[in-house]
N, C-alpha and C positions, 0 to 999 in steps of 0.2 A: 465602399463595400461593407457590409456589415456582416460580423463573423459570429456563429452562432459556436461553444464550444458544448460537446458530450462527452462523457467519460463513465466509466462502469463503476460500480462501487467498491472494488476492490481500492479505492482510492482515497478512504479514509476521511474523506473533508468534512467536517462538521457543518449539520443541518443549515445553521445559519451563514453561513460561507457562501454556501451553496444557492440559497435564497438572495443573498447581495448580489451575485456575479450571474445569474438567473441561468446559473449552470443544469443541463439536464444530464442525467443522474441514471443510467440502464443497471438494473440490479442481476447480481449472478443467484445461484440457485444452489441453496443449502438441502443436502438431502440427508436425512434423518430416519433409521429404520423404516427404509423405502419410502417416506413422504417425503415431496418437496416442498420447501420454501421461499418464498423469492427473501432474497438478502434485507434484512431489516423488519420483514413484519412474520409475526408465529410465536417468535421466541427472542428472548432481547440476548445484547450481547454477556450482561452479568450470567445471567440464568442459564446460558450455553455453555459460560467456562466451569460454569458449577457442578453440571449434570457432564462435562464433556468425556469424563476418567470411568463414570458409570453406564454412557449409552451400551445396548444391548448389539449392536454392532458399530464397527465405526462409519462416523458418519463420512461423507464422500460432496462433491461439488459437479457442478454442470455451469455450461456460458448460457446467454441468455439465447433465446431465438434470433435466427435471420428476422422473423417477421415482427419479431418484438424491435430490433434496431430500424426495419424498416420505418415502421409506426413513429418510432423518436424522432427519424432524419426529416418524414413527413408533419412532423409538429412543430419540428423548428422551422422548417419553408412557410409553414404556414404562419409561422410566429413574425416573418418577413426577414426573415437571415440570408442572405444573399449566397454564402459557404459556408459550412460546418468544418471545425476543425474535432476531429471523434480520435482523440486521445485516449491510450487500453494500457491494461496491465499487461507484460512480459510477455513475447508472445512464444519464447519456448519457456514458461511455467503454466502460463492457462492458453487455452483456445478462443478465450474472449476475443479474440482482435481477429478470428479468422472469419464468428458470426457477422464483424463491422463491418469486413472488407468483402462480404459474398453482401451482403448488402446495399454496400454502397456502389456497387457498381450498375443500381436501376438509377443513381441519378448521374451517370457520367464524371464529370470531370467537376462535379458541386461538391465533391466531399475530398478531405482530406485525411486518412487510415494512418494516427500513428502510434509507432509502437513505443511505451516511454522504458523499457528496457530495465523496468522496473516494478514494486507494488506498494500497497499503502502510499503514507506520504511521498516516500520515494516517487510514485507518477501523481499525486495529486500537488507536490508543489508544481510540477512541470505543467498542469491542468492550471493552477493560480497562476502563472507568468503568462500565461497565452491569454485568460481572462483580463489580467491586467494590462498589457500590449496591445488586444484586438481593437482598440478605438482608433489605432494605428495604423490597422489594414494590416492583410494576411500574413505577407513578409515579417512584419514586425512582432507579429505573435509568433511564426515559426522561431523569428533569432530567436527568440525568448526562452522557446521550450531548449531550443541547440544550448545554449547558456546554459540553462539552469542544469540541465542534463551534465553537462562540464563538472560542475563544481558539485553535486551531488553526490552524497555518502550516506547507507543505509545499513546499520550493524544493531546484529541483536544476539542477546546472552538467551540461550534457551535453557529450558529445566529439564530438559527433554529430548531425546532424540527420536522419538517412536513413531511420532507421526509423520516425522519427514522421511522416514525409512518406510511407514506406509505407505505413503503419497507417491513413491518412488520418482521423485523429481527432482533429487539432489544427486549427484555421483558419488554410488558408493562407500569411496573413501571420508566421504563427507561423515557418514552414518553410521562406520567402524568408528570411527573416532567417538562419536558420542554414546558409543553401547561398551566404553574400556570401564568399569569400574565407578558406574554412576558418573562419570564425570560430568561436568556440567560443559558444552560446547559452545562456542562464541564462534558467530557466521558474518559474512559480508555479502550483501545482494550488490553484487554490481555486473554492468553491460549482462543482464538479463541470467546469471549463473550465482550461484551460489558456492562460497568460498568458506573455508575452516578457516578462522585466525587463530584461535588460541582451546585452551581447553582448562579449566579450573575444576578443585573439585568441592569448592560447597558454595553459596549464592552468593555470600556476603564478597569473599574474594570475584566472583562474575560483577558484582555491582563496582568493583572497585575498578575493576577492568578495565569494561565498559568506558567509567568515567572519564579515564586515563584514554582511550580511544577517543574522546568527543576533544578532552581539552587540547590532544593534539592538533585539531581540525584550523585552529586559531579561530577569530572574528566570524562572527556567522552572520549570514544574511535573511534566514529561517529554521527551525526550527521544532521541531515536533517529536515530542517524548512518547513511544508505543509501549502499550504492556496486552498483556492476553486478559484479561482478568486478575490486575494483580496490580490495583492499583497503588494500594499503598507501599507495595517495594517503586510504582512507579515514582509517585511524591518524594519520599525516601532519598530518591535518585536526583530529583530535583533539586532540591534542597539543599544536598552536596555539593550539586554545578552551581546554583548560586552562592553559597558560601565560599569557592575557589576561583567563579571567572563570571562575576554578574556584568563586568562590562564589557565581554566578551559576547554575551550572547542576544538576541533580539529583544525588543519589549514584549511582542506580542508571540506566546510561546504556546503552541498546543499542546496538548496529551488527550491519548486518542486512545480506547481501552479497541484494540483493534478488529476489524469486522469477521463474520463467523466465518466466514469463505473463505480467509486466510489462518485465522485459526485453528482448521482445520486440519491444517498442512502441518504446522509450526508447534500446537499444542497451548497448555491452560501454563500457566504463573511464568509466561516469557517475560521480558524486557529487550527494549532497545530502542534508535532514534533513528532518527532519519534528517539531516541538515544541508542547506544550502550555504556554502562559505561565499567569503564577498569578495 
C-alpha cells in the first residue's frame, strides 16, 4: 500500500522538507482588512510581524475549503497513493480538520482524518514520523504519529497577551494572567488546550525561563526553535541551549519564524519550541 500523507500549513515544515517527503501542503487563509490570503503568498512572514501592531483592523483566519481538500485528496489518487493519511492542526483551536473530515467522506474509507492535537511543529513533527514510517504500511505510520504524539512538548514565552484574548480561544483565566501589569506569560500547548505555566515580567527573564523548560525535557529526538518575527531573541535562544546541553540536543535543529495564521492568534516578538524527547 502506498501512503500518500497531507497536512495544512499551520504546520510549520520548511519548503524543503516538504519537497523531500513529496508532502502535500493545504494552505489556511489569512484575512487582512477584509482580503484574503491563502497562507504563504501576498505578504511574507517578516513583513506581517512588521505591519502586525499597525493593521487597521485586526486581522482574523479562515480553514481552507471542503473543495479545496477535495482537489488535494484527488491529486494524490492521482499521484497513485493507495490512502492518504490528512494529518491537521488542533481541532478545538481551528476548524481545519472539520473541512478534511466533511471531505473525506466522498472517498469512503481511503482516507485517514487525523487530529495531531496540536500546531506548528507541534503536528508537523507528528506529519515527519508518518512520512518517515509510511514505506512501512499504514500501521506503521499511525504508531509513529501515536509516538511521537507521546513524547511531544510545545511551550512558548509570549510578549503579549492581546491577541489570544482576541482570538478568544484560550480560557479566560489564561488571558487575565497575561493583561496583570505587562507581564510577560509562558503557555504550553498540549492534548489540544492551551495552559499558563509561568508569568515573568521583562523578556530577558522569559528567555531564561523558557530555557530552563527545554533543558528539563532531557535528550531530544527533534527539535524546533519557533519565534513570531523575532528572530534574533530566536538565535539568542539557541545559542544558550548550545552552550548548556549541545549533547543533549539533535544535529539537525530547525527554527521556524512561525506562519501568519498562527501568528495571528499568538502576536509579533513571541518565542518558543516545540521538541520531541527520545
Amino acid at each position: 500500500m502506498k501512503i500518500g500523507i497531507l497536512t495544512d500549513s499551520t504546520c510549520d515544515i520548511p519548503n524543503h522538507i516538504i519537497e523531500q517527503y513529496e508532502l502535500e501542503v493545504v494552505p489556511a487563509i489569512l484575512v487582512l482588512d477584509g482580503k484574503e490570503y491563502v497562507d504563504g503568498i501576498g505578504i511574507t512572514r517578516e513583513d506581517f510581524y512588521k505591519q502586525l501592531p499597525s493593521f487597521q483592523s485586526h486581522p482574523t483566519t479562515a480553514a481552507p475549503s471542503i473543495g479545496e481538500f477535495s482537489a488535494r485528496y484527488n491529486s494524490l489518487f492521482a499521484r497513485g497513493f493507495d490512502h492518504i493519511l490528512s494529518i491537521h492542526a488542533a481541532g478545538k483551536l481551528t476548524t481545519i480538520i472539520n473541512s478534511a473530515r466533511q471531505a473525506a467522506t466522498e472517498f469512503a474509507d481511503k482516507i485517514s482524518v487525523i487530529d495531531s492535537t496540536s500546531l506548528s511543529l507541534g503536528l508537523g513533527f507528528q506529519v515527519l514520523a508518518a512520512a518517515e514510517a509510511a514505506e512501512l504500511g499504514l500501521q506503521a505510520a499511525l504508531d509513529a504519529i501515536e509516538s511521537t504524539r507521546k513524547r511531544l512538548h510545545v511551550f512558548a514565552a509570549l510578549d503579549t497577551m492581546e491577541n489570544l484574548r482576541r482570538s478568544g480561544r484560550v480560557p479566560a483565566a489564561v488571558t487575565i494572567l497575561g493583561g496583570l501589569l505587562n507581564i510577560k506569560p509562558m503557555i504550553e500547548l498540549t492534548d489540544s488546550e492551551v495552559k499558563a505555566v509561568a508569568a515573568v515580567r521583562t523578556t530577558r527573564q522569559a528567555n531564561e525561563r523558557i530555557l530552563d523548560l527545554l533543558l528539563q525535557l532531557g535528550p531530544l529526538e527533534r527539535l524546533a526553535v519557533l519565534h513570531t518575527g523575532a528572530e534574533a531573541r530566536a538565535r539568542e535562544f539557541l545559542n544558550a541551549l548550545m552552550q548548556k546541553a549541545s549533547q543533549f540536543v539533535p544535529r539537525d535543529i530547525l527554527m521556524v519564524n512561525v506562519t501568519t495564521v498562527i501568528g495571528t492568534h499568538v502576536g509579533p516578538n513571541g518565542l518558543g519550541f516545540a521538541t520531541v524527547g527520545k
